[in-house]
ROLUM-145716 format. One record per atom (N, C-alpha, C): residue in one letter; z, x, y. Coordinates in steps of 0.1 Angstrom, whole numbers, padded with zeros to 4 digits, always signed. Atoms other than C-alpha are relative to their C-alpha. Layout:
! ROLUM-145716
AZXY...
//
This chain:
! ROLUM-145716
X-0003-0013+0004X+0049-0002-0092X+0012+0005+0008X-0011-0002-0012X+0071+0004-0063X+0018-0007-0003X-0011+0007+0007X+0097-0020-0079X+0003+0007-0013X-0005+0000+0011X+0095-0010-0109X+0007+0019+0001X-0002-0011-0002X+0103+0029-0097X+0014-0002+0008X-0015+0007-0008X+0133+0013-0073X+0011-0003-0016X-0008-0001+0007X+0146+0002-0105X+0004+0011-0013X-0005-0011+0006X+0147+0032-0123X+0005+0013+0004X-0003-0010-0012X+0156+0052-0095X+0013+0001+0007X-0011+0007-0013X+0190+0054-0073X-0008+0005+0013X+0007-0001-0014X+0180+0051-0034X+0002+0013+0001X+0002-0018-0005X+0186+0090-0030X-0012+0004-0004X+0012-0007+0008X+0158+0095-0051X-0012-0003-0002X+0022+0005-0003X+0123+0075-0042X+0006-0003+0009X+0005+0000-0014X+0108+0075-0011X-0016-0008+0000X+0010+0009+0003X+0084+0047-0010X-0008-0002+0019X+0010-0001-0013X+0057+0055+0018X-0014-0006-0003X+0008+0015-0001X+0039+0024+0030X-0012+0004+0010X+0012+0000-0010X+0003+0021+0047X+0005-0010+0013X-0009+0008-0011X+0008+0008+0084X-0016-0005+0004X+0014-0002+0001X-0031+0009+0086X-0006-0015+0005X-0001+0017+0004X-0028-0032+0081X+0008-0004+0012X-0007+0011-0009X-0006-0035+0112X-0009-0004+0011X+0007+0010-0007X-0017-0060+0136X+0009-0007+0012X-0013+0010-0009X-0002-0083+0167X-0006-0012-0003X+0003+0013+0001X+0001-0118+0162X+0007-0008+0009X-0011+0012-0012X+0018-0146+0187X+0002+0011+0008X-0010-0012-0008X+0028-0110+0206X+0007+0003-0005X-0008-0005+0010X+0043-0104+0177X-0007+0013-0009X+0005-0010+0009X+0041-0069+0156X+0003-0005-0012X+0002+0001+0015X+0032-0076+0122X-0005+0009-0006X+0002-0010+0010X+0034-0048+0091X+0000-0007-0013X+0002+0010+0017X+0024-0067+0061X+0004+0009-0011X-0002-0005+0006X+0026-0039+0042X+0016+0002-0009X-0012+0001+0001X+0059-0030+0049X+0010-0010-0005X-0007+0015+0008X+0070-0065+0044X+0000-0004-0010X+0007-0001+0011X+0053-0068+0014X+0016+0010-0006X-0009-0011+0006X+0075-0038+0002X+0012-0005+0000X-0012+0006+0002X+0107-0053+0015X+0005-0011-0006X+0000+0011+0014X+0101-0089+0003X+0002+0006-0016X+0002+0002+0010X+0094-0075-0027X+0014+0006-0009X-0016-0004+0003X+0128-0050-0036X+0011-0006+0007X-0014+0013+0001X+0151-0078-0018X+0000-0010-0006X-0005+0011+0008X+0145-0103-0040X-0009-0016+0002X+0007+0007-0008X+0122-0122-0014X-0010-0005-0003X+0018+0001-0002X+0087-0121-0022X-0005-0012-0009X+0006+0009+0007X+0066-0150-0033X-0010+0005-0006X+0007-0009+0013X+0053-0136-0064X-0015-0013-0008X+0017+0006+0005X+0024-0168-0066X-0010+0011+0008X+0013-0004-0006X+0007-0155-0037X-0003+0015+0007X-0002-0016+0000X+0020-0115-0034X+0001+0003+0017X-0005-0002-0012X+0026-0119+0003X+0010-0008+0001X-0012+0009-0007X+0053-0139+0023X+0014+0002-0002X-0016+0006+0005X+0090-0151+0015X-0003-0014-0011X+0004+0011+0011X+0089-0172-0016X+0006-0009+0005X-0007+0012-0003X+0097-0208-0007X+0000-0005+0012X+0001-0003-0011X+0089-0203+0028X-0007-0018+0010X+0006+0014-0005X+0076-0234+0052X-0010+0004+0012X+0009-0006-0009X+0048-0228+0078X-0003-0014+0015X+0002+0007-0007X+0057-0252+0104X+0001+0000+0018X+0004-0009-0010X+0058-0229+0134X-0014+0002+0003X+0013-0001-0002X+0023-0224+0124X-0010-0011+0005X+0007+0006-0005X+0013-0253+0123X+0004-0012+0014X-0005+0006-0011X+0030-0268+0159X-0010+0010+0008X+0006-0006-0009X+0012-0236+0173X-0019-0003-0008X+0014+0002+0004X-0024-0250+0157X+0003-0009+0013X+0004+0015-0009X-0017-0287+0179X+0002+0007+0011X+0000-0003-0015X-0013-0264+0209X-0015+0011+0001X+0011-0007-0006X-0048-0250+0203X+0001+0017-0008X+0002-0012+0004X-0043-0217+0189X-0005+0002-0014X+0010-0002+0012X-0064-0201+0164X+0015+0006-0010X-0010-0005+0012X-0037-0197+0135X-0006+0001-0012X+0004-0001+0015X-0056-0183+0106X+0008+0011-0009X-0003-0012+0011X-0037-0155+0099X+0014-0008-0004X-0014+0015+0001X-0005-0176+0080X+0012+0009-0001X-0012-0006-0003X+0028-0164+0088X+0013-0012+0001X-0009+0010-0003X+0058-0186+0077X+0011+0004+0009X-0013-0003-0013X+0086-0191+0096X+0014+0005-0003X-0013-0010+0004X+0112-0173+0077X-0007+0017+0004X+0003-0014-0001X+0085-0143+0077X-0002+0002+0014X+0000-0002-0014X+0082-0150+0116X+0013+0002+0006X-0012-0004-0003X+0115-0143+0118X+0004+0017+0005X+0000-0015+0001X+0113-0106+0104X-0009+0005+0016X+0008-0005-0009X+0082-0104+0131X+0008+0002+0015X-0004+0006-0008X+0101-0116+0156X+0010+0014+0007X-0015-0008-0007X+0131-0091+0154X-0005+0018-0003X+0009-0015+0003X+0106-0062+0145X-0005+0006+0017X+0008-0001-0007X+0089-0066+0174X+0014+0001+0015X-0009-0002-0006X+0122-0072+0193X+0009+0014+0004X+0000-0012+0001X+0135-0036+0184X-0008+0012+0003X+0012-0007-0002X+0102-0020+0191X+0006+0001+0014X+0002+0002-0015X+0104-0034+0228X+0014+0009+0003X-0013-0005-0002X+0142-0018+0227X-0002+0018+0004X+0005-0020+0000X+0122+0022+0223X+0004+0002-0012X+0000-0009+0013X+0129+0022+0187X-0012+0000-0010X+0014-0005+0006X+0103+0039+0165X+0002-0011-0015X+0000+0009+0012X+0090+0020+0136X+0006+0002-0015X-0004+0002+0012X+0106+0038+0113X+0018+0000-0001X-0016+0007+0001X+0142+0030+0128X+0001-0015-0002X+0002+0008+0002X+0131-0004+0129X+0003-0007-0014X+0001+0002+0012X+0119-0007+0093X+0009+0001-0011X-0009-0002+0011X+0151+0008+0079X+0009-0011+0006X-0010+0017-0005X+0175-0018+0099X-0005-0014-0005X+0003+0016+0007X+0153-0046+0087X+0006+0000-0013X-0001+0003+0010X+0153-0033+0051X+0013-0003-0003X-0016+0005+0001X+0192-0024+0054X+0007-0017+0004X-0005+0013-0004X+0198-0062+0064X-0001-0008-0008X+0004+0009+0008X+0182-0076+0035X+0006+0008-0011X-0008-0006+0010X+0202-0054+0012X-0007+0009-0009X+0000-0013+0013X+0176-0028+0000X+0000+0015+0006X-0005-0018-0004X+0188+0006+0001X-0011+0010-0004X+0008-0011+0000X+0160+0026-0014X-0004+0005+0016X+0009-0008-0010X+0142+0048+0012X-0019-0007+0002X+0009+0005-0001X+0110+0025+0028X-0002+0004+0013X+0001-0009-0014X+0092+0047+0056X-0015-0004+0005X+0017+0000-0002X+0058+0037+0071X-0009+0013+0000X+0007-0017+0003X+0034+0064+0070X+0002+0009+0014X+0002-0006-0014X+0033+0071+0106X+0009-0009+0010X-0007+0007-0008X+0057+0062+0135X-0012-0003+0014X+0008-0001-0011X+0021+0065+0157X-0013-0012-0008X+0005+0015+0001X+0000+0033+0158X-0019+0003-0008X+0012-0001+0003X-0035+0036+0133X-0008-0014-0002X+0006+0014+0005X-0061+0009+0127X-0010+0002-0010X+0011+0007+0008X-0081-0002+0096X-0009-0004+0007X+0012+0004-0003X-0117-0007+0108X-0011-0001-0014X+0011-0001+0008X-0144-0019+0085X-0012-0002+0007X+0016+0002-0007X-0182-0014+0092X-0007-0013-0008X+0003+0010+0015X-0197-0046+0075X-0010-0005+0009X+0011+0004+0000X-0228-0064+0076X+0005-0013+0010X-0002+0011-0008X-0211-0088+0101X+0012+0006+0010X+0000-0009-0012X-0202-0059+0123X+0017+0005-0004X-0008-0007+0000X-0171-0043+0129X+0012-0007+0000X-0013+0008+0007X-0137-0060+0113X+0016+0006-0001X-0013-0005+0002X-0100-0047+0116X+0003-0008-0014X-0006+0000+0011X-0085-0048+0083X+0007-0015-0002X-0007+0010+0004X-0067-0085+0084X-0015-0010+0000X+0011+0006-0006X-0100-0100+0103X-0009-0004-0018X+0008-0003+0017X-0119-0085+0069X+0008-0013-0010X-0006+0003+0010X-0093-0094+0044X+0003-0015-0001X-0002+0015+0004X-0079-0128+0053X-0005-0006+0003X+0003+0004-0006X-0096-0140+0083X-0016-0007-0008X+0010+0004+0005X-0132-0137+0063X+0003+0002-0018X-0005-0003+0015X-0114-0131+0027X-0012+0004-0009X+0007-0012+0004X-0131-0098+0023X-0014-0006-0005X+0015+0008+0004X-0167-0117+0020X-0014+0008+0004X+0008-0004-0004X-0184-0096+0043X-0005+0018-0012X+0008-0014+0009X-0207-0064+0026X+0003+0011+0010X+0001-0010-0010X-0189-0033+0039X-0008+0013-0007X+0004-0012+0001X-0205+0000+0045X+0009+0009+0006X-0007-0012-0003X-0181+0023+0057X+0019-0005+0006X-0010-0002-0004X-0145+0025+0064X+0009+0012+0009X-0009-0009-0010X-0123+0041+0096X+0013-0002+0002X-0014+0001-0002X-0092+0048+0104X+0002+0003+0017X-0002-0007-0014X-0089+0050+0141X+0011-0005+0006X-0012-0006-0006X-0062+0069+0159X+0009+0010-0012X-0004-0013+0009X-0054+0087+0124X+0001+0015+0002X+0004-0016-0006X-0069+0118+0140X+0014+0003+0006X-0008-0005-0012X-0037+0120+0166X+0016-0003-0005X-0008+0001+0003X-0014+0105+0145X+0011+0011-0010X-0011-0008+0002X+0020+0121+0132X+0006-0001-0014X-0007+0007+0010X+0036+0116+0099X+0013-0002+0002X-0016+0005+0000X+0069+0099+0098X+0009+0005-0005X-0007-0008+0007X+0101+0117+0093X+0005-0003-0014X-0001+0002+0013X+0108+0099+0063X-0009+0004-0011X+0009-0009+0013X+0073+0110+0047X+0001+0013+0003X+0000-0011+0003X+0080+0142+0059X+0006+0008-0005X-0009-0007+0009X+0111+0147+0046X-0005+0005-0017X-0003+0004+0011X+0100+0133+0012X-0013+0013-0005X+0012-0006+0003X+0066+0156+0014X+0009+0017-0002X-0007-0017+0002X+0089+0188+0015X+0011+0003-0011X-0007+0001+0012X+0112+0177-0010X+0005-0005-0013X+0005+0014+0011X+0101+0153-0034X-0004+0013-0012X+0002-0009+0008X+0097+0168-0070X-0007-0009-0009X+0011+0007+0006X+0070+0142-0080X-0005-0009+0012X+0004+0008-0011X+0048+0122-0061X-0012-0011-0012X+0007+0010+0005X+0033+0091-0071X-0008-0008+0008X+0011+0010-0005X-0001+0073-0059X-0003-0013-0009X+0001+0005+0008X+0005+0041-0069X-0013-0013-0001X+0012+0007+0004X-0020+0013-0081X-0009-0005+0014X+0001+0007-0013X-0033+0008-0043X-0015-0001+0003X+0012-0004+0001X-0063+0002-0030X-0008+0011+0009X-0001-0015-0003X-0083+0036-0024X-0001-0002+0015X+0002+0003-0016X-0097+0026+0012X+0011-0010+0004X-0012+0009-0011X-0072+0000+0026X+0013+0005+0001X-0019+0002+0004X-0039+0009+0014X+0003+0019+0000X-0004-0007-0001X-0043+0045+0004X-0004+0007+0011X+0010-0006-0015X-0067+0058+0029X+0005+0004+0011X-0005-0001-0007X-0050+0056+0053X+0012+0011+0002X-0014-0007+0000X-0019+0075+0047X-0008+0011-0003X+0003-0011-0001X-0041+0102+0035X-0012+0009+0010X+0007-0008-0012X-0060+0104+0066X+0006+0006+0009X-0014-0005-0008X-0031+0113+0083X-0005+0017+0006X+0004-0011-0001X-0038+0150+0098X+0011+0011-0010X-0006-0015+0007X-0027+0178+0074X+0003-0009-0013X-0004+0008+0009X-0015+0151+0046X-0009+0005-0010X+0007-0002+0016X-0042+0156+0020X+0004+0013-0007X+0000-0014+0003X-0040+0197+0022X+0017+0000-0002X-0017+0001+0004X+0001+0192+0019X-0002-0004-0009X-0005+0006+0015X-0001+0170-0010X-0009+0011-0014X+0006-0010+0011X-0027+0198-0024X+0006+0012-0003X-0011-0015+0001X-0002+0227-0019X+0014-0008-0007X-0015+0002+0007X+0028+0201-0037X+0002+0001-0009X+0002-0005+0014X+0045+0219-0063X+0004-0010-0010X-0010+0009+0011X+0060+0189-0083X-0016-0010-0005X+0012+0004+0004X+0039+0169-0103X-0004-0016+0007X+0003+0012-0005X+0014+0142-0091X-0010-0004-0003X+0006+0011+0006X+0004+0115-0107X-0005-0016+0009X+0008+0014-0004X-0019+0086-0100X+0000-0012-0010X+0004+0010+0002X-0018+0053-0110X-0015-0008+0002X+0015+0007-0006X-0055+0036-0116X-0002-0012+0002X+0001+0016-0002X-0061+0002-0096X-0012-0005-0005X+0014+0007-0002X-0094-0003-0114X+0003+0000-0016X+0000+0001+0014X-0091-0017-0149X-0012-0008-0008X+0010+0007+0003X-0118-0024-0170X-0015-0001+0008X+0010-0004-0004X-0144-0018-0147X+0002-0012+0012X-0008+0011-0013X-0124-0041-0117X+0016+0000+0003X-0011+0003+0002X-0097-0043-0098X+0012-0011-0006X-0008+0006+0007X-0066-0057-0109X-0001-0009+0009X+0004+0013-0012X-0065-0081-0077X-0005+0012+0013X+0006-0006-0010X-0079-0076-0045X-0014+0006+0003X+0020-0001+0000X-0116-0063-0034X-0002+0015+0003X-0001-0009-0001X-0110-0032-0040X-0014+0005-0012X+0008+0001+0011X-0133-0031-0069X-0011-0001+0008X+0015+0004-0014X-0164-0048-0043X-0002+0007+0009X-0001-0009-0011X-0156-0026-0018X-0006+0015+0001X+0005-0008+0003X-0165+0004-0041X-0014+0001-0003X+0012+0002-0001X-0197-0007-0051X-0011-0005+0012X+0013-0001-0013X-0206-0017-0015X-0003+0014+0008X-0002-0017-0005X-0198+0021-0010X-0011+0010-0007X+0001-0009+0006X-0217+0032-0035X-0002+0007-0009X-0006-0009+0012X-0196+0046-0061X+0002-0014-0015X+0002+0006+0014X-0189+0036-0097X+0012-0004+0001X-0012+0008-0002X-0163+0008-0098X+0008+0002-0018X-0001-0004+0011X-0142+0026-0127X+0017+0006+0003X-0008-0007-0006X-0115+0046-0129X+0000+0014-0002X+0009-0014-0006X-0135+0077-0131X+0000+0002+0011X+0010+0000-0013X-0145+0072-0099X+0019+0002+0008X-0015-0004-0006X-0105+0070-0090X+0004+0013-0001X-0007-0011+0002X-0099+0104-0106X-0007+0006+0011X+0008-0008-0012X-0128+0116-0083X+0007+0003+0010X-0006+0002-0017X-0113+0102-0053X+0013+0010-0002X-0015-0009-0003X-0078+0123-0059X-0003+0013-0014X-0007-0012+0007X-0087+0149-0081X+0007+0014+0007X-0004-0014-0006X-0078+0176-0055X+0018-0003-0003X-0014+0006-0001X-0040+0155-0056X+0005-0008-0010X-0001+0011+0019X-0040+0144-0095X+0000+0009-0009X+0003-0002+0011X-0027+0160-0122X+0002-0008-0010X+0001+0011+0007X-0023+0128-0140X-0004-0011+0000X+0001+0013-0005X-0035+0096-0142X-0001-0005-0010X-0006+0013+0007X-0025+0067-0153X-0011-0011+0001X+0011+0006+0008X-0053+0047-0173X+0005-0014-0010X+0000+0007+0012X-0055+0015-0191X-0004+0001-0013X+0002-0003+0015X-0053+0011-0230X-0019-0009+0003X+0010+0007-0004X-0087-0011-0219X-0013+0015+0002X+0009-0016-0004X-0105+0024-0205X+0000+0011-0008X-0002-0007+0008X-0093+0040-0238X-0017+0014+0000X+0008-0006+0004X-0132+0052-0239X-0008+0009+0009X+0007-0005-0013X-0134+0069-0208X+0010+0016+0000X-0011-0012-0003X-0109+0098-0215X-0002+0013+0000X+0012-0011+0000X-0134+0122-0221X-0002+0007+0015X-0003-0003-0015X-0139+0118-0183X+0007+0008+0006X-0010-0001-0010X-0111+0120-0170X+0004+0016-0004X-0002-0013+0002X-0102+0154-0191X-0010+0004+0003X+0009-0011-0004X-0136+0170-0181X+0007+0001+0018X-0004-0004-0017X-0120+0171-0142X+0013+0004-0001X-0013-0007-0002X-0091+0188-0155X+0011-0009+0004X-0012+0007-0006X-0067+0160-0148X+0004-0006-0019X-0004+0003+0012X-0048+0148-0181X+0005-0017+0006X+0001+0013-0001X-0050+0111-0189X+0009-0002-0009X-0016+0005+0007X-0019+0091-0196X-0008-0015-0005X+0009+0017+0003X-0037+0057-0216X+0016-0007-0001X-0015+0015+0002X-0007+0025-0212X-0004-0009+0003X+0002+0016-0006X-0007-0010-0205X+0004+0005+0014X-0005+0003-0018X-0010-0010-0166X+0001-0011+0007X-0004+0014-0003X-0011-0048-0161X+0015+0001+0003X-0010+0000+0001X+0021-0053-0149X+0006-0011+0003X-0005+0016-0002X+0031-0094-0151X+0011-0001+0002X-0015+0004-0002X+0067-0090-0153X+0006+0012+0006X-0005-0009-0003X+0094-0070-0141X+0003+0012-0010X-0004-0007+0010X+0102-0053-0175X-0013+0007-0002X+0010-0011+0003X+0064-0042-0176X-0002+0010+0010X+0000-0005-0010X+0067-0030-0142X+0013+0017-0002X-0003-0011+0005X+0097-0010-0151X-0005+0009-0015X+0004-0005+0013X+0084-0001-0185X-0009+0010+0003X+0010-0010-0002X+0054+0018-0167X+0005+0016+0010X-0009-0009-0010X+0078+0034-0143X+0004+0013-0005X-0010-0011+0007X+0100+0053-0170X-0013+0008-0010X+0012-0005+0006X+0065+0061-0183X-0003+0017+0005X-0001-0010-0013X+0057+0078-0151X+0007+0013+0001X-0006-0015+0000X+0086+0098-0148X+0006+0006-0011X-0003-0010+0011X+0090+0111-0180X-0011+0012+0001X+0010-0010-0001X+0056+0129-0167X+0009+0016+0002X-0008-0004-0011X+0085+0146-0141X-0001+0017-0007X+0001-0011+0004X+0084+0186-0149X+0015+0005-0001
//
């Protein structure tokens, strides 16, 4: 989604604010998947089999530091140990993550605006039936297997929003929640302190993208995660989650029979293809989007 808004957009004009929620240290290295994720993906970078990495990438860093005994589960090639490497090098210099994250992107040639959520350090915790999991542990380490009950965000409480989301939250004249998932990815950013009640006072319009098609996510265990929660794995159950921050949402032609729903909560349902296999569907859903624009 994020791409396909890059390309309908010039860089003055999206502000693409990333969950940090997912960062982690690895080798003594700071690792932001997210953010990576984001920049692989508008430089040209991303290895689009497996939706992380550097496409083409070799992992033989990783495995020199297995024959010396280290637990290397989390996989990190050695072009993306590079980015870590000079992330984490910057850091140690006193610069905040979100001077960091623009010098990386500016290096790899993409100019839009990519801001973490927070320049103050939060952690993904999951409660799960095989105890208490930070967010990579969960996802890659036991590849989201375990049965969670609850989701935290700790240090959210104290944390700050980053001047790039703060800019964009005071002067952005649409705001898009795009297809993410609700606890991992978005959660986070909207636990932020004051973030929900700002994006419920913003006057421009805001629209949601739904990650749950068909009655599952599109990838990811975001789908499993809602049912270990509880709720109805739908995209009802998405409008729920943001109706206070949704006057639109973006529905598959698949969910056609759910629209009923989504208008009884006062939010207006946009039905399209939301699959998005290629780049042209990706932009195609984009110019969708902001034709919403007021």
């Amino acid at each position: 989604m994020a791409l396909g808004l890059a390309r309908c957009l010039p860089p003055e004009d999206l502000v693409i604010c990333v969950n940090t929620g997912d960062d982690d240290t690895f080798h003594g290295l700071h690792v932001s998947p997210d953010l990576d994720t984001i920049m692989y993906t508008l430089s040209g970078l991303s290895n689009q089999e497996t939706g992380w990495g550097v496409a083409g990438d070799t992992f033989t860093a990783l495995e020199m530091l297995k024959r010396f005994g280290v637990d290397a589960w989390f996989n990190l090639g050695d072009r993306d140990l590079a980015t870590h490497i000079r992330r984490t090098q910057l850091l140690n210099e006193g610069k905040t993550l979100s001077e960091v994250t623009a010098e990386l992107n500016l290096s790899l040639g993409v100019l839009h605006h990519v801001t973490p959520m927070s320049d103050d350090p939060v952690k993904t915790v999951l409660s799960t039936d095989e105890g208490e999991l930070p967010m990579q542990q969960y996802f890659v380490g036991r590849r989201a297997e375990p049965k969670v009950t609850a989701v935290r965000y700790i240090g959210a409480e104290t944390a700050k929003v980053s001047p790039g989301f703060e800019k964009a939250i005071t002067g952005a004249w649409m705001l898009v929640l795009c297809p993410s998932n609700p606890y991992l990815s978005l959660g986070p950013i909207l636990a932020l302190p004051g973030v929900r009640q700002r994006l419920r006072a913003f006057p421009g319009k805001k629209v949601c993208v739904s990650p749950i098609v068909g009655g599952d996510a599109v990838k990811g265990p975001a789908g499993k995660i809602m049912a270990e929660l509880g709720k109805q794995v739908s995209c009802v159950e998405i409008a729920r989650e943001y109706r206070d921050i949704c006057d639109v949402l973006v529905m598959d032609v698949q969910d056609q029979n759910l629209v009923s729903e989504i208008e009884a909560m006062d939010i207006m349902p946009l039905v399209t293809s939301t699959i998005m296999e290629t780049e042209e569907h990706k932009i195609a859903l984009a110019r969708e989007i902001l034709a919403l624009a007021d």
